[in-house]
matplotlib code that plots the C-alpha trace (Angstrom):
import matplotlib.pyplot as plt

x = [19.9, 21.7, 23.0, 23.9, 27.6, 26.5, 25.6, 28.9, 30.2, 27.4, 28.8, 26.4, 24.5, 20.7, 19.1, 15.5, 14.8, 11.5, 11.3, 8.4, 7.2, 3.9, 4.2, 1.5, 0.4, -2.0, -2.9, 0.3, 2.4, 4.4, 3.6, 6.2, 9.0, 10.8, 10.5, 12.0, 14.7, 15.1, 15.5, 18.6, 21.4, 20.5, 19.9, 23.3, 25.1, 24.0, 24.5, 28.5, 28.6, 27.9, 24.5, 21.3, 18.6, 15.2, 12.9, 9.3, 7.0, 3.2, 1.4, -1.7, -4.7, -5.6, -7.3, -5.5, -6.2, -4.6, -5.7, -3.6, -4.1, -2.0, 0.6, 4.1, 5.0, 5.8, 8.1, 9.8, 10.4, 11.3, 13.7, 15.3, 15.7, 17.3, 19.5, 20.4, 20.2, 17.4, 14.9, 12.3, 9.3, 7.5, 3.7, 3.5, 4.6, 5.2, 4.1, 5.4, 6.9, 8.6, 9.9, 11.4, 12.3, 14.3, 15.6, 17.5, 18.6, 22.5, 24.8, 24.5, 20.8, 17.8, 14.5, 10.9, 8.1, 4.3, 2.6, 3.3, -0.3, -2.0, -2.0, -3.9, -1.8, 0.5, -1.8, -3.0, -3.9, -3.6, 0.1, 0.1, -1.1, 1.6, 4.0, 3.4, 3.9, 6.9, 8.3, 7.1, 9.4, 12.0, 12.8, 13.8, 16.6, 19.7, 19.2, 16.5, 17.2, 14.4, 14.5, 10.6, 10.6, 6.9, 5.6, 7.9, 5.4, 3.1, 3.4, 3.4, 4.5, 7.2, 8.5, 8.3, 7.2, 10.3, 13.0, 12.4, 12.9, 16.5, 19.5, 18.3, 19.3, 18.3, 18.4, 20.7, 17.3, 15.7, 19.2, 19.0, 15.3, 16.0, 19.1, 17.5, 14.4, 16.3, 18.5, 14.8, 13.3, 15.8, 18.0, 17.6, 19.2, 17.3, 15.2, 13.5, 10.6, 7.6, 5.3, 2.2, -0.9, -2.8, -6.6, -7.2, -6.4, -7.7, -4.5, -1.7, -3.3, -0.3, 1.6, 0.7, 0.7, 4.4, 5.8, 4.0, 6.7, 9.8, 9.1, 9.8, 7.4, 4.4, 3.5, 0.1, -1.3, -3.8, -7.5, -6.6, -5.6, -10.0, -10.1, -7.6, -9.2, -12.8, -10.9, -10.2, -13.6, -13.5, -16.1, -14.8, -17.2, -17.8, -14.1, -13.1, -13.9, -13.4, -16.4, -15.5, -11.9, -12.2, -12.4, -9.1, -7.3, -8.3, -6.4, -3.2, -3.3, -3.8, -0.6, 1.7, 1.6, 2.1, 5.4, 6.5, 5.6, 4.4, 1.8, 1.5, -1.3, -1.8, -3.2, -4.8, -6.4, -7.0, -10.8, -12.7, -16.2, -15.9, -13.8, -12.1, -9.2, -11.1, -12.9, -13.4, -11.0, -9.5, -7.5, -9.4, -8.3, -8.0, -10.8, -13.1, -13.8, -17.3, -20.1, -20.1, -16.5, -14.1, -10.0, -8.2, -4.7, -2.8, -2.8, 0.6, 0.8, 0.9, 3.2, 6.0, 4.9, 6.0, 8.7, 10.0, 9.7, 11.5, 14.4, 16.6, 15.4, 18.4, 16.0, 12.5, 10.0, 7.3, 4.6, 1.3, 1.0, -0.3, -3.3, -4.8, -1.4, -2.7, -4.6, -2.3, -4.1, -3.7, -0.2, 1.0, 1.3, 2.9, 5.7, 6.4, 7.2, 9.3, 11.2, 11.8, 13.2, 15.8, 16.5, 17.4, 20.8, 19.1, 19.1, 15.5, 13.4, 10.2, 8.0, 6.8, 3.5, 1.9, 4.5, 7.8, 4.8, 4.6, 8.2, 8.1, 5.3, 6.6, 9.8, 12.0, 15.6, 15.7, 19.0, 18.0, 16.7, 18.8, 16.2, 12.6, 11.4, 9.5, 7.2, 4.3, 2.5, 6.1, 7.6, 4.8, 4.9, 8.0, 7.7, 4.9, 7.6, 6.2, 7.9, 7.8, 7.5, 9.7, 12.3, 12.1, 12.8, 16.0, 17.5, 21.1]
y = [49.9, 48.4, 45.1, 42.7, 43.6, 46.9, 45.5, 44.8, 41.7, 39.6, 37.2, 36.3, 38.3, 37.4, 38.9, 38.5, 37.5, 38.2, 35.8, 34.6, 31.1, 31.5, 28.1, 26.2, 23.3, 20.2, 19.6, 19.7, 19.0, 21.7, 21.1, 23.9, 24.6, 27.6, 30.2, 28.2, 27.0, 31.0, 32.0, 30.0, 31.6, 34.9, 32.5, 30.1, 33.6, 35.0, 31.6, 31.6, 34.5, 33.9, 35.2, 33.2, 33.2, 34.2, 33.7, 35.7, 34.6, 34.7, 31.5, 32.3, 34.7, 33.6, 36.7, 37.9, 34.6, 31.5, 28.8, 25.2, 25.1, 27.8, 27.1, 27.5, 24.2, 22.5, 25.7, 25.2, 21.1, 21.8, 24.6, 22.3, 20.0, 22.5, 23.7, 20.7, 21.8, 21.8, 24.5, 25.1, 26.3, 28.6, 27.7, 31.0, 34.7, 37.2, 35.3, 33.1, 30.0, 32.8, 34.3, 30.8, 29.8, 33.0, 33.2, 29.5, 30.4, 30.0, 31.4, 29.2, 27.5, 29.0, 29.8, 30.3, 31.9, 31.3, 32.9, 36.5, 37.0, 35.0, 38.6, 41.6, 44.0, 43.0, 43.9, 47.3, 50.2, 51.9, 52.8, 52.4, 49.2, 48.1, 49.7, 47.8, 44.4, 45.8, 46.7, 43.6, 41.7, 43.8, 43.0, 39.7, 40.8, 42.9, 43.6, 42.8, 41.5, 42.2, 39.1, 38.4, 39.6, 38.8, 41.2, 43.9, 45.9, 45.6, 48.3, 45.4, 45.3, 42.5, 44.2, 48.0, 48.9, 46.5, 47.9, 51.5, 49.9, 47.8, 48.6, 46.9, 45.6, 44.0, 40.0, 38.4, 37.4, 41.2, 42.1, 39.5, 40.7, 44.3, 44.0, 41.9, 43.7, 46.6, 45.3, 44.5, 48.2, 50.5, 51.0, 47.7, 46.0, 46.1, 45.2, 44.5, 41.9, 41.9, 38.4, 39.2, 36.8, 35.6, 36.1, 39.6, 43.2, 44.9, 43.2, 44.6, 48.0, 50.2, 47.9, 48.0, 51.5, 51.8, 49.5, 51.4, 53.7, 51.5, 48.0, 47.4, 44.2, 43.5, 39.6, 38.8, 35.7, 34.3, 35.2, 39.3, 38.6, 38.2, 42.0, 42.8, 40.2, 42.3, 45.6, 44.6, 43.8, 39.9, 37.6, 36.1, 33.2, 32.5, 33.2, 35.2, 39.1, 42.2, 44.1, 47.2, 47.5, 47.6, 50.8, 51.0, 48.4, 50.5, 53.1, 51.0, 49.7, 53.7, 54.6, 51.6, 52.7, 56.1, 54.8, 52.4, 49.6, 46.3, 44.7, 40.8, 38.9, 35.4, 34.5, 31.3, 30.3, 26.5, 26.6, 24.6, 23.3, 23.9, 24.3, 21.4, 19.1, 16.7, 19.4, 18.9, 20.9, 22.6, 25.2, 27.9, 31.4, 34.0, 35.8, 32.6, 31.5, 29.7, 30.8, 28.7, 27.6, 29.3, 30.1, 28.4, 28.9, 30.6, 28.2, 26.3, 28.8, 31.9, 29.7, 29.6, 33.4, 34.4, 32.4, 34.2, 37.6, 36.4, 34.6, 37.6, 39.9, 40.6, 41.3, 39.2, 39.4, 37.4, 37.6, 35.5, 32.1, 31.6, 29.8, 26.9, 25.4, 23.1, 20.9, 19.2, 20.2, 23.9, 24.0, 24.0, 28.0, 28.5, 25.7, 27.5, 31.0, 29.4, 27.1, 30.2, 31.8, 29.4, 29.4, 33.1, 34.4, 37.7, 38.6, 36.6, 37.1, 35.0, 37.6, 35.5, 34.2, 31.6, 32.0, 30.9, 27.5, 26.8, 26.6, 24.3, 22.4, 21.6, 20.4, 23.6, 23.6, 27.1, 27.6, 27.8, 31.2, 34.6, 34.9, 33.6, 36.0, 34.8, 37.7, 38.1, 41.3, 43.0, 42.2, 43.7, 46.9, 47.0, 47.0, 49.3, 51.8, 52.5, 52.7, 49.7, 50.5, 47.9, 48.4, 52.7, 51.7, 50.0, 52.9, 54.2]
z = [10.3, 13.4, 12.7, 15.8, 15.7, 16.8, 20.0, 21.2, 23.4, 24.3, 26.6, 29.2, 28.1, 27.8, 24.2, 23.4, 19.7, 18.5, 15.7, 13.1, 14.0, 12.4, 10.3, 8.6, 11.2, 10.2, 13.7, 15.6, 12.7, 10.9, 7.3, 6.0, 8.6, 6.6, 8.9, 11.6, 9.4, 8.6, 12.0, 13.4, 11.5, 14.0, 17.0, 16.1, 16.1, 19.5, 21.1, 19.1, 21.2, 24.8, 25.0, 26.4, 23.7, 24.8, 21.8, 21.5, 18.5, 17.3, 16.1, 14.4, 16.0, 19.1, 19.6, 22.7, 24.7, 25.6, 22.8, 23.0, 19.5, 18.9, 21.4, 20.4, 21.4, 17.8, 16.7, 19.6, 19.4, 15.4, 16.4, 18.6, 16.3, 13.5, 16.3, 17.7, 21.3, 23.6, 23.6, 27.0, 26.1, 28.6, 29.9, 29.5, 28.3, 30.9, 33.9, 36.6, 34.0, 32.1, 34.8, 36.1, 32.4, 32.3, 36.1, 34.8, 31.3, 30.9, 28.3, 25.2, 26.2, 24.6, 25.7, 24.3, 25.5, 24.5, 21.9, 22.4, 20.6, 24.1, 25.5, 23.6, 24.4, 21.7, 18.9, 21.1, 19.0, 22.4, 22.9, 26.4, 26.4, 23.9, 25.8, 28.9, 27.8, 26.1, 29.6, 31.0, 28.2, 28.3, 31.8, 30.9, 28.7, 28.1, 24.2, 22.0, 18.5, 15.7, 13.4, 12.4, 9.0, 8.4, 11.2, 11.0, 8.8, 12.3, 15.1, 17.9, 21.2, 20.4, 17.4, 17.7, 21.4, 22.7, 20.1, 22.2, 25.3, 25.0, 22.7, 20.0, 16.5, 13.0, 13.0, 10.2, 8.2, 8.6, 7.7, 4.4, 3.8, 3.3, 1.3, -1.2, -1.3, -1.5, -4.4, -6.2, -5.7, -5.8, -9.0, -10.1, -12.4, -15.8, -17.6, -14.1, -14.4, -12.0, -11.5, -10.0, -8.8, -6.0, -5.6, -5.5, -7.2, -3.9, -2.3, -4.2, -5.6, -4.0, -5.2, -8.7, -8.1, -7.2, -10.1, -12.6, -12.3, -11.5, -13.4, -16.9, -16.9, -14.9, -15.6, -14.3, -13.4, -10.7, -9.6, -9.8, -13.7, -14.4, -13.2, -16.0, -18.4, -17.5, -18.2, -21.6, -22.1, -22.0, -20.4, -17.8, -17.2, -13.4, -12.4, -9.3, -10.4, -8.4, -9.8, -7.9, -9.0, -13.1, -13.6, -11.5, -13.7, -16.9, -15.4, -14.9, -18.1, -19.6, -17.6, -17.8, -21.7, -21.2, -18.9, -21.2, -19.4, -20.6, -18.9, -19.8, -19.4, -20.2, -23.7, -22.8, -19.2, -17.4, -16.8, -14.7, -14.3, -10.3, -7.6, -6.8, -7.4, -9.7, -12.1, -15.5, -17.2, -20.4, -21.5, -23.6, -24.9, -22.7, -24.5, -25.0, -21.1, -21.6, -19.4, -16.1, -16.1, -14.0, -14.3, -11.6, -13.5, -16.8, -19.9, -21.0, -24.0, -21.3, -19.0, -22.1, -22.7, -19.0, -19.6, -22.6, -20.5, -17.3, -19.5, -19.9, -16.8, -14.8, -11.6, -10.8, -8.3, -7.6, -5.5, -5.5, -7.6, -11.4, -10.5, -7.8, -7.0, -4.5, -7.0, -9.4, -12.5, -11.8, -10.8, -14.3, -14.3, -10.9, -11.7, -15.5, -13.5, -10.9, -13.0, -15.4, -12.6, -11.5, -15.5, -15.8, -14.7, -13.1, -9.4, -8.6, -5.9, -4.4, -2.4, 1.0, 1.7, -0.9, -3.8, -1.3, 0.3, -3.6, -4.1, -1.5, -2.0, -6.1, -5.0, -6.0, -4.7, -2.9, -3.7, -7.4, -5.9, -5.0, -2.1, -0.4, 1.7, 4.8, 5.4, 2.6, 4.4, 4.6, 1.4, -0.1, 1.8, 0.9, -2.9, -2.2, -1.0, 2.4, 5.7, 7.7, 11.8, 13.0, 10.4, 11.1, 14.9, 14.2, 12.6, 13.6]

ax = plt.figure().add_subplot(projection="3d")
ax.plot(x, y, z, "-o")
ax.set_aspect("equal")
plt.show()
């Protein structure tokens, strides 16, 4: 894969960065600013050397139309901030403000346009239509550097289309992404530990799929572990079930023992009497869930049990929470994984998307991680072994 030093001098130069922005908002505040944070070591570096910064991002589905609430307009007032230079935010994408805004851009100043998603063509199944906004971008810039991890499983016009156009190179976080996903799925380091949740089976069936063959450990927690529960022939009360997808988990569970690979599920589960923050709750046996209750999380005795299994992996991954972290009385399962994690001296890493907001959200020091990837979709595909587009098109 083409790295940015590949690109040669970059003085006065002007590079376009597709980046991922896509952060949390309540309103117009940022409530998790990660991915910004993630996406100035590549932008610090361009600017270190000479180059103008033009930066392209999505916010959202706007569905292909400007939408103010989806303007890029807080990303680009925290990125400032992070950077600690100004950045100009476009009114636009490709039309007359981002022609100005890039007709004034000097070396060392940065640039943003609007959400690159304001204009359909970026989402086009139609490769034509990708292809012309590509151009249209493309003419703004000398070299285009790939650093939106989170999208780069998408064939978009900003992230695949573009790459074909300009000489164009891997970002130092798609760069960081790859290495330590890499490090994770191929020939890792053993006994290699997999943690598993989030809502649904349906989501992560390749997944599953792939580790069955690879993983020595398959820890599962979240909604998708009442599929499993079902497939062993518990009750699962009124918990979130995937009807359809049983007879699919019986089949995991028949091959991860003919691979020699333990599957562990939780041995006790944090029911509730509904869906909300102030349900009556209490923790019952995984194979006793009462009729009408629900499990929004995996018991204390499962959270030590998980524990137990991550302690002396020397390579974790984890991707989806334990339970309903966003209610403090079902975070209990989610904070046992990720403090086991920071425990154990193995390479760890925290797979995107809802785990990496509940690091945040608990108070975790990052650092206590090896790596917190920003792109959920992509990390996945990744452990799922398949080729991501707008990694393939940066290719030497």
């Amino acid at each position: 894969m083409k790295t940015i030093d590949s690109l040669g001098d970059l003085t006065g130069k002007k590079v376009l960065v597709r980046s991922d922005l896509n952060v949390p908002l309540d309103g117009t505040t940022i409530t998790d600013d990660g991915r910004v944070r993630a996406s100035v070591p590549t932008i610090q570096k361009l600017l270190d050397a000479g180059a103008a910064v033009i930066v392209t991002a999505h916010l959202g589905r706007p569905g292909g139309e400007p939408k103010p609430e989806y303007s890029l307009a807080p990303a680009a007032a925290r990125l400032a901030e992070v950077l600690g230079r100004p950045v100009t935010l476009a009114k636009d994408l490709v039309g007359d403000s981002a022609k100005e805004t890039v007709a004034a851009l000097e070396s060392g100043q940065v640039a943003m346009l609007e959400n690159v998603r304001y204009d359909k063509r970026e989402t086009s199944k139609v490769d034509e239509e990708r292809a012309e906004l590509a151009k249209e971008l493309a003419a703004f810039a000398d070299v285009f550097v790939s650093d939106g991890f989170g999208v780069v499983h998408r064939k978009q016009a900003s992230v695949y289309d573009v790459a074909q156009i300009l000489p164009a190179a891997a970002g130092l976080l798609v760069q960081k992404e790859v290495e330590s996903l890499s490090r994770a799925t191929t020939n890792p380091e053993r006994p290699y530990a997999v943690v598993l949740g989030g809502s649904k089976v349906s989501d992560k069936l390749g997944v599953i799929g792939n580790l069955l063959t690879k993983a020595d450990r398959l820890l599962i927690g979240g909604g998708m572990v009442f599929t499993f529960l079902a497939a062993k022939g518990y009750s699962v009360g009124s918990s979130l079930l995937e009807q359809d997808q049983i007879d699919t988990v019986k089949g995991y569970l028949a091959t991860a023992e003919e691979n020699g690979v333990e599957i562990v599920l939780p041995t006790d589960i944090e029911v509730a009497d509904k869906f909300a923050a102030d349900a009556e709750h209490k923790t019952v046996a995984a194979d006793a869930i009462p009729e009408g209750w629900m499990g929004l999380d995996i018991g204390p005795e499962s959270a030590a049990l998980f524990a137990s299994k991550i302690a002396d992996a020397k390579t974790i991954v984890w991707n989806g929470p334990m339970g309903v972290f966003e209610f403090e009385a079902f975070e209990g399962g989610t904070r046992g994984v990720a403090q086991a994690m920071i425990d154990a001296d193995g390479f760890s890493v925290v797979g995107g998307g809802d785990s990496a907001a509940a690091v945040r959200r608990l108070g975790y020091d990052e650092g206590g991680f090896s790596h917190i990837s920003t792109g959920g979709g992509a990390s996945l595909e990744l452990l799922e072994g398949k080729v991501l587009p707008g990694l393939a098109v940066l290719e030497d």
